[in-house]
N, C-alpha and C positions, 0 to 999 in steps of 0.2 A: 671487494671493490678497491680496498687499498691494499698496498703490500707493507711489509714489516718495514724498508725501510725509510717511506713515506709517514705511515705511525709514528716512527723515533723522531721524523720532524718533525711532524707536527706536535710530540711532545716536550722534545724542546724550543718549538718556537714558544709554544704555550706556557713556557717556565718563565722563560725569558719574559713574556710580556706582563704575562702576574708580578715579576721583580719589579718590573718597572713601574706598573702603577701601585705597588704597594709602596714602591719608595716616592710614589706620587712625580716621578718622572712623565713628562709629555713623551707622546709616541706620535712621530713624525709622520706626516702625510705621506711619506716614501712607502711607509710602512702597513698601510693601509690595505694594500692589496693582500701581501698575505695575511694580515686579519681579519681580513673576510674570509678566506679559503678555510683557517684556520676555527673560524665559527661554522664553515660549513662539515667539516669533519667532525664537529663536536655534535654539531644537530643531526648529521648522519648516524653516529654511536648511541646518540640518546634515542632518539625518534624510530629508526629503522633496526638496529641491533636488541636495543633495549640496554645496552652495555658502555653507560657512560665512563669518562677515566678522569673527569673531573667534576668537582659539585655544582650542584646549580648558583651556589652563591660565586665560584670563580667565574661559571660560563656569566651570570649577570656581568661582572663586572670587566669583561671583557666585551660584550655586548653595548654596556652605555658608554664604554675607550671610542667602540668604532661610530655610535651615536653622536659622541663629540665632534668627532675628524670629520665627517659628514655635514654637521650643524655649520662648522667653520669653517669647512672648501665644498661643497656641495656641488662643485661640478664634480666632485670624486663618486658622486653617486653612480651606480648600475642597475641595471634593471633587476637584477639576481643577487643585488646585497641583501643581507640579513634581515637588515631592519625594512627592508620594504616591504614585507609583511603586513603587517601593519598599518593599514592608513587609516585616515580620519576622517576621509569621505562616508554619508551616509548613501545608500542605495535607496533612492525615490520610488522607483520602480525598476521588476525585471524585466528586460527587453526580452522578447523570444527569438530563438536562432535555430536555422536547421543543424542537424548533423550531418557529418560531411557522409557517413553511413547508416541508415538507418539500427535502431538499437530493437532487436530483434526481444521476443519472450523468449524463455524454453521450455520447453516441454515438463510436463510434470510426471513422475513416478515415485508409486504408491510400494512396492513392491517385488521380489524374484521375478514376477510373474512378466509385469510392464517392463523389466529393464530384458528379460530374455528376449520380448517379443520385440522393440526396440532394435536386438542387437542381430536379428533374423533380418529386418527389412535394410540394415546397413548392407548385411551379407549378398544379401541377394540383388543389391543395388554397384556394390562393388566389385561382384562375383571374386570372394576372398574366402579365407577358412578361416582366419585367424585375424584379427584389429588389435591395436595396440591403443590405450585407452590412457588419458592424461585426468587424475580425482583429483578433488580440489574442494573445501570448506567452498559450501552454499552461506556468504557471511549475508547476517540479517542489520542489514544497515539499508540507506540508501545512496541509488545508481546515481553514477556522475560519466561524464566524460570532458576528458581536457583534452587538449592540442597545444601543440608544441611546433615553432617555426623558426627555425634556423636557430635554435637548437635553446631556443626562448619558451617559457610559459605567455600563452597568450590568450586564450578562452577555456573557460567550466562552464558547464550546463548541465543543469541536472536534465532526467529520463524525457520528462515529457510527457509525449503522447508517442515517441518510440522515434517520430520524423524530426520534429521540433521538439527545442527544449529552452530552460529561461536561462538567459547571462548571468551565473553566481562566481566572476572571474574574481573578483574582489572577495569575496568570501572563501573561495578555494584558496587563494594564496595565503590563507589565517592557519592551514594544514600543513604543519610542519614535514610533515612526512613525503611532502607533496615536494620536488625540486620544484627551484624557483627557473633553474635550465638543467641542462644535458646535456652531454655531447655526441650529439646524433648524427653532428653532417660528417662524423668520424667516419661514419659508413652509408654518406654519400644520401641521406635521408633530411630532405629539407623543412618536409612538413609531415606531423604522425599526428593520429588522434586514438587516444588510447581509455580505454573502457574500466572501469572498477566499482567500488563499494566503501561508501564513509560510513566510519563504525564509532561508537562510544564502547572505550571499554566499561566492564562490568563495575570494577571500579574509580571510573573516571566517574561515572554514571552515579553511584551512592556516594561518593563526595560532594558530587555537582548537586545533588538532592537531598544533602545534608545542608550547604549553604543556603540553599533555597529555604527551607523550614527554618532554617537561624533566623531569617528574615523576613519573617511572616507571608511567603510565598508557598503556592500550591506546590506539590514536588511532580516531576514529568514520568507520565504514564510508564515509558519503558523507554530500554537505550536504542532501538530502531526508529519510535518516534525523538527521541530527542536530536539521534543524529540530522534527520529529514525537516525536523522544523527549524535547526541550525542553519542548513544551509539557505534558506530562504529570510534571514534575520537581516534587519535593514541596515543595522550598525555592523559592519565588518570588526569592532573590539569585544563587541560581544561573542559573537564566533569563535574569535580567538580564545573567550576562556572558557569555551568549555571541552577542551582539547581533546580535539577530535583524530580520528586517524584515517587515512585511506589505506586500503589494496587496490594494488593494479591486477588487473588480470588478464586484459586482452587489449592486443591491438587491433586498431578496427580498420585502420586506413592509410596508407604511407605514398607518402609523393618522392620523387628520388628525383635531383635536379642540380643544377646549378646552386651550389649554396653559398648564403654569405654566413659564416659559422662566429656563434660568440663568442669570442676570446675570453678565456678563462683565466682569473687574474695572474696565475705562477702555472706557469708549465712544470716546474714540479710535483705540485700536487693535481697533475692530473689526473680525473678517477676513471682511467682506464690505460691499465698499461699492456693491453694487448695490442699485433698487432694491426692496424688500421684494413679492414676487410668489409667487403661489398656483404649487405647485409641481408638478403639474397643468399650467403652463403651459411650464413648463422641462424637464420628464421625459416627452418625447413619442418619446427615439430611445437607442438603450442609448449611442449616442456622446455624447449631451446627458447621460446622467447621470456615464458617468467621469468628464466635466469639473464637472457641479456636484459630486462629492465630491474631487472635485482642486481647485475653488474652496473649498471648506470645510475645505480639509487633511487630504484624506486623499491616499494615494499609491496613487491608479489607475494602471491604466494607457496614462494620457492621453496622454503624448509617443509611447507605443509602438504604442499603436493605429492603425489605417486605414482609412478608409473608400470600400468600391470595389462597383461595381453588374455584376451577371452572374457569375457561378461562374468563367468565362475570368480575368477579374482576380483571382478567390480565388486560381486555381489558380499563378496567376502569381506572386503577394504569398508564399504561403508557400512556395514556393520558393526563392523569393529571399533569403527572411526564413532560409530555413534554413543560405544558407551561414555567413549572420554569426552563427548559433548560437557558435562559442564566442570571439565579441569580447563577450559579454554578460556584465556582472558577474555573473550567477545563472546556477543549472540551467534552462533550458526543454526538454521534450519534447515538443514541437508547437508546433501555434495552434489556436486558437480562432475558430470561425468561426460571429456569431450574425445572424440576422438583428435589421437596425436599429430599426426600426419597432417602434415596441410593442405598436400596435394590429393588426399585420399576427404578432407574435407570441402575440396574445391565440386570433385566430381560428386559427393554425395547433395552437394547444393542447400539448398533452405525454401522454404513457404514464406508466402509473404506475412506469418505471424511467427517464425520457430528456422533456426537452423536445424537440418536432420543430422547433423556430428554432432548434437550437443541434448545433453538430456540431465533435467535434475531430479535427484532422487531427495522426494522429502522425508523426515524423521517421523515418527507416529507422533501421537501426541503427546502431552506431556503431562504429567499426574501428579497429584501430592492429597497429602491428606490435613484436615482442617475441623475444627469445630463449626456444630451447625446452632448456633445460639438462639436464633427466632425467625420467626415465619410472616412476611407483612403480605398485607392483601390489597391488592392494586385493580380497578376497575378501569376499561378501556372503553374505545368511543360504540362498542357494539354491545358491552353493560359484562363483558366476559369480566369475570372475579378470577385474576392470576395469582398463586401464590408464587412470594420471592424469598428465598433461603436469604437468612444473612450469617454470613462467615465470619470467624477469627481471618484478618486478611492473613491470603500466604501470597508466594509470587512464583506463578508458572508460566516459564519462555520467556522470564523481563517483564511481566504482567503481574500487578498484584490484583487478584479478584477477592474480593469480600460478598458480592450478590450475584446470584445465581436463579434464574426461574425456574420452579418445579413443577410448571404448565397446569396441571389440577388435582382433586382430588384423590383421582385413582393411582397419578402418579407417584403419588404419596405414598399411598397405600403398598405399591407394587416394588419400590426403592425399599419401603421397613422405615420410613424414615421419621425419629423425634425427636424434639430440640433437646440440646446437649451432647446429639451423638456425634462420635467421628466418625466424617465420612470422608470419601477417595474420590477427588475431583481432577478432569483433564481438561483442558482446552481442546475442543474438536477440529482437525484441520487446524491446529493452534492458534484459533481465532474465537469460537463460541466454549467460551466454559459451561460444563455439566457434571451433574451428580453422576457418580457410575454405581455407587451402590454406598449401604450405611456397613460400620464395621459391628454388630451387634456384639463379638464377643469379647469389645474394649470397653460395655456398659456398666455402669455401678452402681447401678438406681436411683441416680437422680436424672434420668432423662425422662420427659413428659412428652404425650399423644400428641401431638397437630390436629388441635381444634376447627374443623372448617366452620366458616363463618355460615348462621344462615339467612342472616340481614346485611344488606348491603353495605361495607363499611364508612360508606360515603354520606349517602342518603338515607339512611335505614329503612329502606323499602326491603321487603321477604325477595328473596333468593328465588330463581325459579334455575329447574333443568328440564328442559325435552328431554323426551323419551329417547334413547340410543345415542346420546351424549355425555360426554364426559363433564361437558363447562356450565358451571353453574352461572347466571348471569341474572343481572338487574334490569329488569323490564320497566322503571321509570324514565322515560326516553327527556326528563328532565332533570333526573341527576345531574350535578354540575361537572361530574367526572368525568360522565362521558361527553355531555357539551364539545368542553376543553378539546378533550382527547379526538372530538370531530371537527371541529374549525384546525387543529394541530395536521389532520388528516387534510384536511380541502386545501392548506396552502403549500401543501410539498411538493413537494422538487417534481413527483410522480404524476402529482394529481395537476392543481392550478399553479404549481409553479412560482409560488409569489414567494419571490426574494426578499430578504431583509427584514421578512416576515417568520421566524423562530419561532420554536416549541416556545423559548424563555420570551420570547415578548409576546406571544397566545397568553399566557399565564398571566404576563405583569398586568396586561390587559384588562385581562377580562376581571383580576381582582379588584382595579380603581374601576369598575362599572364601563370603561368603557367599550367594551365587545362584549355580548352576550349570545348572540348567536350568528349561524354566517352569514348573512346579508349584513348584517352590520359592519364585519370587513370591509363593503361598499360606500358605507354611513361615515366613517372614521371621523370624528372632531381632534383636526390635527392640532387646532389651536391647544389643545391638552397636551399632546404630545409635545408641543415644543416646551411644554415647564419640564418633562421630565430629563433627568440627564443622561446624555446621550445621543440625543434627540435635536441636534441641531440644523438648522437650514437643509444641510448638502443631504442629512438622513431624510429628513422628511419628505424632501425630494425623490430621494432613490424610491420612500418606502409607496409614495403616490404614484411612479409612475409602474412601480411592478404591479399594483394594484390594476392600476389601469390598463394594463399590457396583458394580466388575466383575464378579463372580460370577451379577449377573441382568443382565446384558449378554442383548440378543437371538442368537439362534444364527447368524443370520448374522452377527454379528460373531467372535464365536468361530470359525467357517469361515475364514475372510478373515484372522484373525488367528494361523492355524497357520500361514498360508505355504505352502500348497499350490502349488506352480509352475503357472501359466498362469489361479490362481482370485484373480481380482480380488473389488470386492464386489457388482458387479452379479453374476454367478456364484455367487459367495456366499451371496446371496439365493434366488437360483433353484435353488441344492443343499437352504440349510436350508427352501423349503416344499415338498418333495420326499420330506422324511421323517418318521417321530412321533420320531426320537429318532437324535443322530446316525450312532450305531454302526450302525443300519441298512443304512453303507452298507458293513460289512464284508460284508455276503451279497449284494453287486450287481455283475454283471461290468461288463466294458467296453462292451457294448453295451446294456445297460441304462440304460447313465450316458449316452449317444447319443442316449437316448430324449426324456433332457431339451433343454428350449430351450436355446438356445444353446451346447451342451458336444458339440464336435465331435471326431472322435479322437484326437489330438493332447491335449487338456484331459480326455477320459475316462481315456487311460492313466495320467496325471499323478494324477488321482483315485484310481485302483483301486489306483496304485502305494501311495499313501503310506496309504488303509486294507488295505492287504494286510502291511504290516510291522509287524513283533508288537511294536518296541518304542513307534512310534506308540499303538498301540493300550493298552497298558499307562499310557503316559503319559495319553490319554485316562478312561481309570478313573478314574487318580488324580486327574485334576481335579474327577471327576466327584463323588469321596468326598470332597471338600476344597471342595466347595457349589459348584462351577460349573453354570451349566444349559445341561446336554446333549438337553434339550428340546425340540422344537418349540412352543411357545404361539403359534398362531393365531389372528391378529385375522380381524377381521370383513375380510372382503372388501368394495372398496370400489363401491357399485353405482348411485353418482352420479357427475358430472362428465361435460367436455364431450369427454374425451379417450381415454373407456372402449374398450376395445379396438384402442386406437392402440399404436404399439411406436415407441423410440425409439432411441437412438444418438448419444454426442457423440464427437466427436474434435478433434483441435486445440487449443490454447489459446483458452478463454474471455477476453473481456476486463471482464465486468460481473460473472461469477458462477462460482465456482468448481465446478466439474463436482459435484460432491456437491449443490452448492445447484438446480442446472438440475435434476439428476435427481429433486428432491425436491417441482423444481414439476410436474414432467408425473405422478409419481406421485398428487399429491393431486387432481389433476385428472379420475384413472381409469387415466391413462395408464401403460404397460409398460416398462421397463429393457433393453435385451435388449444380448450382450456383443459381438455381429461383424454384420456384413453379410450380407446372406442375402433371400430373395423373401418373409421372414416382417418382415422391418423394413419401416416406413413412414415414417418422418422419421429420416434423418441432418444433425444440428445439426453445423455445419461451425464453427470457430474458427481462428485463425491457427497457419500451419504446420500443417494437417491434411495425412494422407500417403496411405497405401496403403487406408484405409477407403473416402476419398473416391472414387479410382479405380475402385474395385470397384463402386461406390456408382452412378457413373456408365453401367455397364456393366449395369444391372438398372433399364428404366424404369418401373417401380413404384413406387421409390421418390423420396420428394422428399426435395431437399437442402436444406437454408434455413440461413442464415447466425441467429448468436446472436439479433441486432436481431428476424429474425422470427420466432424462438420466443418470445422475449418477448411481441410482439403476438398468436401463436398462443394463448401463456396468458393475455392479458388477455380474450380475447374469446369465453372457454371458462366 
């Protein structure tokens, strides 16, 4: 960015000025300007190179020179001085703003397999032999995009919802790495809006969570959440310390026009001494652009990138790339794999969820091995007894896990597993940690059996297990464990939805006596609520009118929300348009309930059982008289769309869209819910780690299986 003989300036302006304030000399307003420039060279070496040439105690002290000159003539201020970093303003709230292009997902890849099959449907779309392919660190931070106008920083927004995103302009300028301008109308570019990733390094991250614990504070999860809850912090000096970095990695949108360009204080130290060329002529390949925003100071990711032709070398490159995953100062979960050519990524196009030039290849999981020191046993709202390992904490992916669920007894059994042994744990999809197996032959006899409980650890009420199950459970449907664990259940987001309504204030609740069972949520004596803290006016408000905003919940949600065993909410659905009114289903047997889609005997009994029990039923009244709607209201049936009388099915982990959101596109398409396998399903949407669906799935050729990627295309073209 700069040349050598720009450097020798700047290192003798730089001598010159430390003389002079060590000799406690004033440094004249003249001077001002290149003392900015002169700081911006130093934040460019330190921030972007990593290669400072002078200490941080001279950059301070050159830093509060230009603070003074500023404090005392303050029309010398710019919009792109140093110290305006930094402001004092707090963020009230974030406004939301669109992107000027939407911020697309990418595609995910697991494997040789997906990235071959990926590089087939490029081929055959650009009828070519050979692609030239631009890798690049998948960093695990989070997404921003900023814009830049006449050659000014003027808005950040974080991802969003991919259209919209929230104003964190003031927080984005706390990232040193981030120019405050550029000199973009060099080449005739008056507006750009440019896409990246804010990162904590690894050790930015254990310092930052060192001072935390100095100070009797909780330490942050891992450095992808600390970056993401950074930028949403109200006080923009917060932000600033927990010194965060960006990469830029793509431009997303460029206006070329008349411009009014910012003057840059010394045309000496301009940071570009190429020259002056339509930019048009330099942004023909995505490796040509990391380098001109690595020329113009930004921190692409120019040195990390690669550039290699045919999917063989992709496949090669992130391989390889992936053993040195942890010599890298930051989180990565992949690479990035886009094609170069811009022109070649114009005609390959994109979905309206995924550019087709761009695909990420994720890393497998991540493993370490850990002591398993005790086993506690946890009871939930349907009386299931979970055993939870507890761990020596380690940290896998930026995560430290100490607990672990080892689902039941035979799981136990079938891992080898006793406290004290080492065992080899990953995060799955580097999200859910599990046991992969015990090391038996690192034992030394002092490790002891795992005791299953055979009274409830809760209630001590006897353990029961049905016949062809694995879960042993508490059949006192007055355990307090499970209570909890079912009011925790009726107020979720899934079920009734009542906000401001927590797991942690279910608990605080229900142990000062004031909630004991769910109708009681309807009862609340707020006047209690207002002594405890927390609990002020505007809360009690919010927390009454969610309450009351539940009550015309649709009745599937209300289904789905008693916790009926084996009724999820597709089932849910398909019970409440079944009925005029829920109690209808006290006069319905077991094979009645058989009748309907998808509720096979197993899920009928589960039915009949819980409206066949009078105090069910009673509780049902009373929500009933306490304004819940036990109603069926039927909407119109929907008798357009391209997917009408299609049935669907997801299983697995999604990686673009949360199963609630996938179901909610086939439904508005026409398309059906339905809850198991069967010769009545027509698409099973398969995600990572799908199990026993899939097989069955395979066993029935009627139906077709299609991976997330082509249900998406399935809904676009519907």
């Amino acid at each position: 960015m700069y040349n050598n003989t720009q450097i020798r300036a700047f290192k003798q302006a730089t001598t010159i000025f430390l003389q002079k304030l060590t000799l406690k000399e004033e440094i004249s307003s003249v001077d001002i300007n290149i003392l900015k420039e002169n700081l911006r060279f130093h934040e460019y070496r330190y921030y972007l190179l990593n290669d400072p040439l002078i200490s941080d105690f001279e950059y301070d002290i050159l830093y509060q020179a230009l603070t003074k000159i500023e404090t005392e003539y303050p029309q010398l201020i710019t919009p792109d001085s140093p110290t305006q970093r930094v402001g004092s303003s707090i963020n009230k709230s974030f406004v939301t703003v669109p992107h000027l292009v939407p911020m697309l997902s990418l595609e995910n890849s697991y494997d040789a397999d997906d990235l071959n099959d990926w590089e087939r449907k490029a081929k055959d779309q650009s009828n070519l032999n050979a692609i030239e392919y631009c890798i690049e660190p998948k960093f695990d931070g989070a997404s921003i995009s900023i814009i830049y106008e006449n050659d000014l920083l003027v808005r950040g927004t974080t991802r969003g919802d991919g259209v919209e995103g929230e104003d964190i302009t003031n927080n984005i300028r706390q990232i040193r790495s981030i120019p405050l301008s550029a000199p973009f109308s060099k080449y005739g570019i008056q507006q750009i809006e440019i896409r990246g990733e804010i990162v904590m390094t690894k050790d930015s991250f254990t310092k930052y969570n060192e001072s935390l614990i100095a100070q009797g504070l909780s330490p942050l999860a891992n450095p992808r959440n600390a970056a993401s809850g950074s930028l949403r912090m109200k006080d923009p000096k917060e932000v600033a310390k927990r010194n965060l970095e960006a990469f830029l990695y793509h431009i997303s949108f460029i206006q070329k026009g008349i411009t009014t360009p910012h003057k840059r204080d010394i045309d000496l130290f301009s940071s570009n001494d190429t020259n002056e060329n339509d930019y048009q002529q330099i942004l023909t390949t995505h490796a040509n652009s990391l380098k001109f925003l690595w020329d113009l100071g930004f921190r692409s990711p120019q040195k990390e990138k690669v550039v290699v032709t045919g999917v063989d070398e992709v496949i090669k490159h992130v391989h390889d790339f992936e053993q040195l995953r942890d010599t890298l100062p930051y989180e990565i979960d992949g690479m990035v794999i886009k094609v170069n050519d811009f022109a070649l990524q114009d005609k390959l196009g994109m979905t309206t969820h995924h550019p087709r030039w761009a695909i990420a290849f994720k890393f497998k999981a991540r493993q370490a091995t850990t002591k398993l020191r005790n086993v506690e046993f946890q009871v939930g709202r349907t009386g299931a007894v979970t055993p939870v390992a507890k761990l020596d904490p380690v940290q896998i992916g930026g995560v430290t896990v100490s607990s672990i669920s080892v689902h039941n007894e035979e799981y136990i059994k079938e891992k080898d597993l006793q406290i004290g042994d080492t065992v080899l744990i990953e995060r799955a999809g580097d999200v859910i940690p599990q046991i992969v197996k015990s090391l038996p032959d690192l034992r030394d006899g002092t490790e002891l059996p795992i005791q299953f409980p055979t009274v409830c650890p809760v209630c001590k009420s006897q353990l029961f297990k049905e016949e062809g199950e694995a879960v042993w459970r508490c059949i006192n449907i007055e355990c307090t464990a499970q209570v909890v664990e079912k009011i925790i259940h009726f107020v979720s987001k899934d079920a009734m939805d009542i906000k401001s309504f927590g797991e942690a204030n279910v608990r605080k609740f229900y142990e000062m006596g004031i909630l004991k069972d769910i109708p009681s949520i309807y009862t609340l004596d707020f006047s209690q609520l207002s002594t405890l803290e927390g609990f002020g006016k505007k809360s009690i408000d919010n927390l009454t009118a969610a309450i009351e905003s539940s009550k015309q919940q649709p009745l599937y949600r209300l289904i789905y929300g008693l916790g009926i065993r084996f009724v999820g909410e597709t089932t849910a659905k398909a019970l409440a348009n079944s009925v005029e009114h829920l109690l209808d289903f006290t006069s319905k047997t077991e094979e009645d309930l058989q009748q309907l889609d998808d509720v096979g005997v197993k899920v009928a009994k589960s039915i009949h059982h819980f409206f066949s029990n009078e105090q069910n039923i009673i509780m049902l009244n009373q929500l009933e008289s306490l304004g819940l709607q036990l109603k069926n209201i039927k909407k119109e049936a929907v008798v357009e769309g391209g997917l009408v009388g299609q049935t669907f099915l997801f299983t697995g982990t999604l990686s673009k869209l949360k199963r609630s959101e996938a179901e909610a596109l086939a439904e508005e398409k026409g398309g059906k819910i339905v809850s198991g396998v069967s010769s009545k399903l027509n698409y099973l949407v398969v995600g990572e780690d799908a199990g026993s669906k899939l097989e069955k799935a395979k066993k029935i050729n009627t139906i077709k299986v299609i991976t997330e990627n082509e249900f998406l295309e399935l809904i676009e073209s519907k």
